[in-house]
C-alpha positions in Angstrom: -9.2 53.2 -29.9 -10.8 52.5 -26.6 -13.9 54.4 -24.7 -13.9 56.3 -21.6 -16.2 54.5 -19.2 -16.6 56.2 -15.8 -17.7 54.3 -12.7 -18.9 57.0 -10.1 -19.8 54.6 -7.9 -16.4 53.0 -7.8 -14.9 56.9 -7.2 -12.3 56.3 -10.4 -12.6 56.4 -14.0 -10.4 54.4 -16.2 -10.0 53.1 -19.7 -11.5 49.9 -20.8 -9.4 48.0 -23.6 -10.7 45.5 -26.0 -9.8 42.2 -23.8 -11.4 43.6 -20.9 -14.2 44.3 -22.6 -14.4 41.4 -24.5 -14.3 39.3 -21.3 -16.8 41.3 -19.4 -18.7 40.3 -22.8 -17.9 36.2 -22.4 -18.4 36.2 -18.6 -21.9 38.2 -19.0 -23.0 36.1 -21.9 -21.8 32.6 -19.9 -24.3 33.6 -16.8 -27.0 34.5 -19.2 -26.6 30.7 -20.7 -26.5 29.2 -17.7 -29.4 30.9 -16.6 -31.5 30.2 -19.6 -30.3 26.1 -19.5 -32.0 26.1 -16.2 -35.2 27.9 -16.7 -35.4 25.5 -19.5 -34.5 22.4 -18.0 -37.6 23.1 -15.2 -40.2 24.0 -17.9 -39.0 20.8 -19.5 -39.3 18.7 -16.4 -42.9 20.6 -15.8 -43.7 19.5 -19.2 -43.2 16.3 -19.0 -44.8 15.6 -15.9 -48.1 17.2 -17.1 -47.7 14.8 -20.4 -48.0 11.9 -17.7 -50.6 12.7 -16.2 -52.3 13.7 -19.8 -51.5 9.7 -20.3 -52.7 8.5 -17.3 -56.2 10.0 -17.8 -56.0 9.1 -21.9 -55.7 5.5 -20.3 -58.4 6.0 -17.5 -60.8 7.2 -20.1 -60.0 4.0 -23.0 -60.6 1.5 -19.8 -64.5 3.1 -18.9 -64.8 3.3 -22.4 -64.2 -0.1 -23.4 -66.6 -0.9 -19.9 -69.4 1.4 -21.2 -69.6 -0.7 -24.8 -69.5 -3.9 -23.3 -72.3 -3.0 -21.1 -74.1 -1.3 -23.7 -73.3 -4.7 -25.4 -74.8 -7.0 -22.8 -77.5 -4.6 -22.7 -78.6 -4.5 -26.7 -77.9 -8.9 -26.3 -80.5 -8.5 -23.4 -83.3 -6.8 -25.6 -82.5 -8.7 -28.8 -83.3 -11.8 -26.6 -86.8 -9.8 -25.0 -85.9 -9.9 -21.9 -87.6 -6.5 -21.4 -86.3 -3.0 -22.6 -87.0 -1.4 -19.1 -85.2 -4.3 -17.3 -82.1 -3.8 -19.0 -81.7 0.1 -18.9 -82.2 -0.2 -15.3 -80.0 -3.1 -15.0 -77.7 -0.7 -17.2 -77.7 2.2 -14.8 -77.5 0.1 -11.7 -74.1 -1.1 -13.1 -72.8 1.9 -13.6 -73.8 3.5 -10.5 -72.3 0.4 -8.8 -69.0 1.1 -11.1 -69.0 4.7 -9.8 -69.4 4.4 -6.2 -66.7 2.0 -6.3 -64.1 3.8 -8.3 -64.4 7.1 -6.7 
């Protein structure tokens, strides 16, 4: 019917019924729960700060991008009109180093 569990460390043996057990079982089985909400409530909170910041530099990169092809746009507009091909590359680079001296 029920075990004999022996606690050396308490000095005394005794015999463990069912609802003891089965509480020792709830109470065991609660902690572990509560434990495991936590953990993953913080890797869920880690998550989701490192999907911000995957957005914020998803955005960073659409905005140079869309600068980059308008300047490689003013820059084909300056060759189709023969303005010079060397002009406008170095007119090219000069805004971009410009644009990236100022942004960092």
């Amino acid at each position: 019917m029920s075990e004999y569990i022996s606690f050396p460390f308490f000095c005394y043996s005794f015999y463990m019924d069912e609802f003891l057990r089965m509480n020792v079982f709830f109470v065991v089985t609660t902690v572990v729960v509560i434990v495991l909400g936590i953990l993953l409530a913080v890797v869920l909170w880690r998550v989701q700060r490192i999907l911000k910041n995957v957005e914020y530099i998803s955005k960073q990169v659409v905005s140079e991008s869309d600068i980059i092809r308008q300047d490689l746009r003013e820059m084909r507009g300056e060759i189709r009109e023969g303005k010079g091909r060397l002009k406008s590359l170095f007119g090219f680079l000069r805004k971009s180093a410009k644009r990236a001296t100022k942004d960092s």
